[in-house]
N, C-alpha and C positions, 0 to 999 in steps of 0.2 A: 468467688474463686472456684467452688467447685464447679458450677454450669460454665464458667471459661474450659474447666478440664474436662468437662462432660462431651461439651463440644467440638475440642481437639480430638478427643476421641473417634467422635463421629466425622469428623473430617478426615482422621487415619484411616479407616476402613472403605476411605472412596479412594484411595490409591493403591498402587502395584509395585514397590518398589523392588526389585531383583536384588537381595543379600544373600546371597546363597551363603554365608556365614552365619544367618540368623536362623539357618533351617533345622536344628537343631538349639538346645546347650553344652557343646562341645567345648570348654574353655579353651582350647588348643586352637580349634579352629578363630575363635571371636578375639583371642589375643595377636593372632599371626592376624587377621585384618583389620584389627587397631594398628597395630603398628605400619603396616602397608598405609593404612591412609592416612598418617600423618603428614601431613603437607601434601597429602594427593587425593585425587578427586575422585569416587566412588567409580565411573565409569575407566577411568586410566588405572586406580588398583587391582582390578576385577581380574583382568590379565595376568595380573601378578600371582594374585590369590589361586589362582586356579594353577599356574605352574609349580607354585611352593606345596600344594596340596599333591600335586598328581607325582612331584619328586619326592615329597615328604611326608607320606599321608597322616603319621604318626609325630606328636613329637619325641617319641625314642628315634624315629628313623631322621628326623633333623639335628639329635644331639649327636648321631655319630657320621652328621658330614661335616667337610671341613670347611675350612675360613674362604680359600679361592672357590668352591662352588658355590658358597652364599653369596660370594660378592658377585658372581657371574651372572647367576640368575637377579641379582637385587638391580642390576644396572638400567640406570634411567631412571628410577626414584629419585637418585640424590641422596644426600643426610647418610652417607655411607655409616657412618656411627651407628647407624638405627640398625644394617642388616650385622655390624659385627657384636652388636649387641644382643640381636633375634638369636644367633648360637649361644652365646653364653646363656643367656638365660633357659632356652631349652637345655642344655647342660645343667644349668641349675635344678631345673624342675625333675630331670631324671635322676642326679645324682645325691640331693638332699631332699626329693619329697617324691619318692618314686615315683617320680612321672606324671602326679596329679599334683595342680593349681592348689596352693591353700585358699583356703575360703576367708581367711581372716586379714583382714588391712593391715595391719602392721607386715605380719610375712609376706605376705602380697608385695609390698611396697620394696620389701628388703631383695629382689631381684632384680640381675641391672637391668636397665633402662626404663622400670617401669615406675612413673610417678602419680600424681594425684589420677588425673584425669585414665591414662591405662587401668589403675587400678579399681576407678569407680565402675568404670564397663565395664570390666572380667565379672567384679562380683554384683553386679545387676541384670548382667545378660546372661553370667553362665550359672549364676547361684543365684538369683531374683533378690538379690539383700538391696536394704534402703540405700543407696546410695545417687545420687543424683547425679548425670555425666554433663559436666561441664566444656563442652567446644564449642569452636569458635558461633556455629549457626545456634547454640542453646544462648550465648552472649550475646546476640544480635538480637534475637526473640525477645530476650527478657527485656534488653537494655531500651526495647519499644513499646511492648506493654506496660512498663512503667515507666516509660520517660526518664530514662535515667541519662542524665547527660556527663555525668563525672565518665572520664578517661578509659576505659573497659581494661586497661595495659597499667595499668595505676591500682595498689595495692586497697583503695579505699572503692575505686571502683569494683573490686572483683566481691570484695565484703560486702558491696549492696548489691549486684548482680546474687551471689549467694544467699543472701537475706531473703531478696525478694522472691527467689526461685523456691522456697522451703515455703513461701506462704502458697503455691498450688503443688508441690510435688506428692506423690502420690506413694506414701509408704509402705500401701497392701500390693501395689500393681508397681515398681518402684521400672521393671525391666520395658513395660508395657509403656507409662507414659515416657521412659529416657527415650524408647525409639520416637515415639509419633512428635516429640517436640523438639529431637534433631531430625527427622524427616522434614516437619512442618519449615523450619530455619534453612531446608537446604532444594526445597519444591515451591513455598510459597514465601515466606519472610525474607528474600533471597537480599545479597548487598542491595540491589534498586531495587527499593518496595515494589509489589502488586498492592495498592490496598486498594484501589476500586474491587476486584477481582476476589480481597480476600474475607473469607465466611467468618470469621473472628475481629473483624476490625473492630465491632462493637464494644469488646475488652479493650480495646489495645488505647492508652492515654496519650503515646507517640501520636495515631492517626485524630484522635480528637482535638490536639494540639498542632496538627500540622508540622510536623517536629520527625514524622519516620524517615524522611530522605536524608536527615542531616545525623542518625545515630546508624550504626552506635561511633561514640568519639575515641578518637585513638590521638592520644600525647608524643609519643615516641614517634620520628620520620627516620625512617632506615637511609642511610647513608652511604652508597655506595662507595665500593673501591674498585680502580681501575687495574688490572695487570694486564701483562706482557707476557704472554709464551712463546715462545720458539720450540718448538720439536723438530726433533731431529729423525728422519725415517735413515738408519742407516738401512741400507739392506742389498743383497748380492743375485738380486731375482726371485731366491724362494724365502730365504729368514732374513730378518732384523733383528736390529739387537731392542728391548726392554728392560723395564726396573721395575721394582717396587717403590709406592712414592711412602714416603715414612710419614711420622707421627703429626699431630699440632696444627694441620692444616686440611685442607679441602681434598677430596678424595684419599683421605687414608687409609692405606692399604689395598688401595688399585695398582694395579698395573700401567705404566705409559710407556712410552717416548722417554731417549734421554732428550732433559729439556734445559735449557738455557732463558731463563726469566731477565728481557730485560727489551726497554722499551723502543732503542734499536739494537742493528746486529750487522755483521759484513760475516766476511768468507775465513775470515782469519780467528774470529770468537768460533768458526765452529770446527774450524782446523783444528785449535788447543780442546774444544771439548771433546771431538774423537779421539785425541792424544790422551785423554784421560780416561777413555774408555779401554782403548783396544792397544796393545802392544805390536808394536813392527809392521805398521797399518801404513800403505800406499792409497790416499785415494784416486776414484777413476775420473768423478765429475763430482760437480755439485752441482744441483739445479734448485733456486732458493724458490720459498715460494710457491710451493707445486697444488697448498690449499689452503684458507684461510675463514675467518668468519669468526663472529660473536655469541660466547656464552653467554648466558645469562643466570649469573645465581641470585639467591637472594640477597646477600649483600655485597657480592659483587660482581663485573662485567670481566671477565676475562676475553680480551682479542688475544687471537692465538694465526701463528702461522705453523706452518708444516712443509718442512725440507727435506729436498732428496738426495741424499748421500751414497753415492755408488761406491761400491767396493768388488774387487774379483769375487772373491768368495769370503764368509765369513767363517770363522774358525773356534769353535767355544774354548778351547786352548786359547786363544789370543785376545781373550775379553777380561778385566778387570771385575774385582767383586762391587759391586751388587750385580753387576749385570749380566742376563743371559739371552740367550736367542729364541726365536718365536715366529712359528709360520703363520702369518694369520689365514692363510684357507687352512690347515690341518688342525693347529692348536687352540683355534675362536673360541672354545665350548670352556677350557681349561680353567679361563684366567677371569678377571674382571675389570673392565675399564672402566673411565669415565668415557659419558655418551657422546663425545665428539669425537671421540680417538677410535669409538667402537664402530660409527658413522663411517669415519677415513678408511677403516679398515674392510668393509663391505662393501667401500665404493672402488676397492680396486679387485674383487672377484667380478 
């Protein structure tokens, strides 16, 4: 096991990979790009990272912005929970530990949103403590090195994944080997093996068995849901009207479209929906349908259309609560969508 780690080693230091979060030990920095690339791909974060740095260089200068500029900038990530979580916790960290990361796992863990795996990075990359960082490319790695064919999403799988991970991990160098063996998981171990190609195969018991195309195994098959949007673009040439979407569901606390969820629709669902928007409302036209297309989340497919509702003029006097008005060429920068609506909304500058 150790010339397996000897060797990883030496294959780390034949690559480049661009973290500019690793360029230091900044915990502020290394935590704000965990979290960015949770479900996102080092090269699509990067973008991210770099605009939450050059708005927020600090995390004091992150704990005192608010909720719609995190969501604004967070948009097109997804996991909206994640960026209204990134505030809170910079709030935490300013206002119960002035401003520096605890160094100890339990405190560590007691901030929201950060759990096992956030917390094994903070304190291996920004403090070097023994901890070992468990993602998805360290699970694929291991789960072929030792042929581990139990479920990687299965509680007895994650216990030999972790087992087996503790007989090479490296307690002096704990920050040194976390990167090079999620580097190695995410350049060479990739989902479709390289093992012709790769310099470690000789450790690896997946490729001596024939067995690395078919790990690591996953038990759980995600199960899509289907919905039905309809949004409504009221609007009178410069403003529309908008919401906030609420709690419990997908995109909360973005901004949209008032919408109407349902699988079909006529002229008359969106007659009583303006009736419930707007008081002493004449409409001019309706033209249904003006844009359409398929989200894709992870566990569900949202089709959505988009309608054009003319009105004279709109009037914030004549709008019912929750809802308010919104230019989208003046106020874009304000608020936070989700990335179809933010899409519709740039395709008509």
């Amino acid at each position: 096991m150790i010339q397996l780690r000897r060797e990883l080693y030496q294959w780390h230091q034949t690559i480049d990979r661009d973290l500019p979060w690793k360029e230091d030990e900044n915990p502020y920095k290394i935590w704000l790009s965990e979290v960015i690339l949770q479900q996102t791909r080092v090269e699509q974060g990067k973008p991210y990272y770099y605009k939450f740095m050059d708005r927020w260089p600090t995390i004091e200068d992150l704990a005192r912005a608010n909720e719609d500029e995190v969501l604004s900038l967070w948009q097109g990530l997804g996991y909206y929970s994640r960026g209204r979580n990134l505030l809170k916790t910079a709030q935490q960290v300013v206002n119960e530990h002035n401003g520096q990361f605890p160094n100890e796992e339990k405190a560590i863990k007691l901030l929201k949103g950060i759990g096992d795996y956030t917390a094994a990075a903070i304190l291996s990359f920004a403090f070097d403590l023994p901890y070992a960082v468990i993602d998805g490319n360290v699970k694929r790695v291991i789960s072929r090195w030792f042929d581990i064919d139990t479920p990687i999403d299965s509680k007895l799988g994650l216990a030999q994944i972790t087992q087996s991970l503790q007989q090479i991990f490296d307690i002096e160098k704990p920050a040194k080997f976390n990167q090079a063996i999620m580097d190695f998981g995410a350049t060479q171990c990739t989902p479709k093996p390289k093992c012709e190609t790769c310099p470690l195969k000789q450790h690896c018991k997946a490729y001596q068995n024939n067995t690395a195309e078919f790990l690591p195994i996953k038990s759980k098959k995600t199960v899509k849901k289907s919905r039905y949007f309809h949004y409504l673009f009221i609007q009178d040439g410069h403003n529309c009207v908008i919401n906030r979407r609420g709690e419990n569901d997908i995109w909360s606390g973005l901004h949209e479209l008032p919408l109407i969820e349902s699988e079909l629709l006529n002229e008359i669902d969106i007659q009583n929906k303006v009736n419930s928007i707007l008081t002493n409302t004449k409409l001019d036209s309706i033209a249904m349908n003006i844009s359409n297309g398929k989200h894709i989340l992870t566990h569900q497919n949202i089709f959505y259309q988009i309608h054009e509702v003319n009105l004279g003029k709109l009037n914030s006097d004549s709008l019912l609560i929750p809802y308010i008005l919104y230019n989208p060429k003046e106020d874009q920068p304000l608020y936070g969508f989700p990335q179809l609506l933010k899409n519709f909304f740039l395709s008509l500058e």
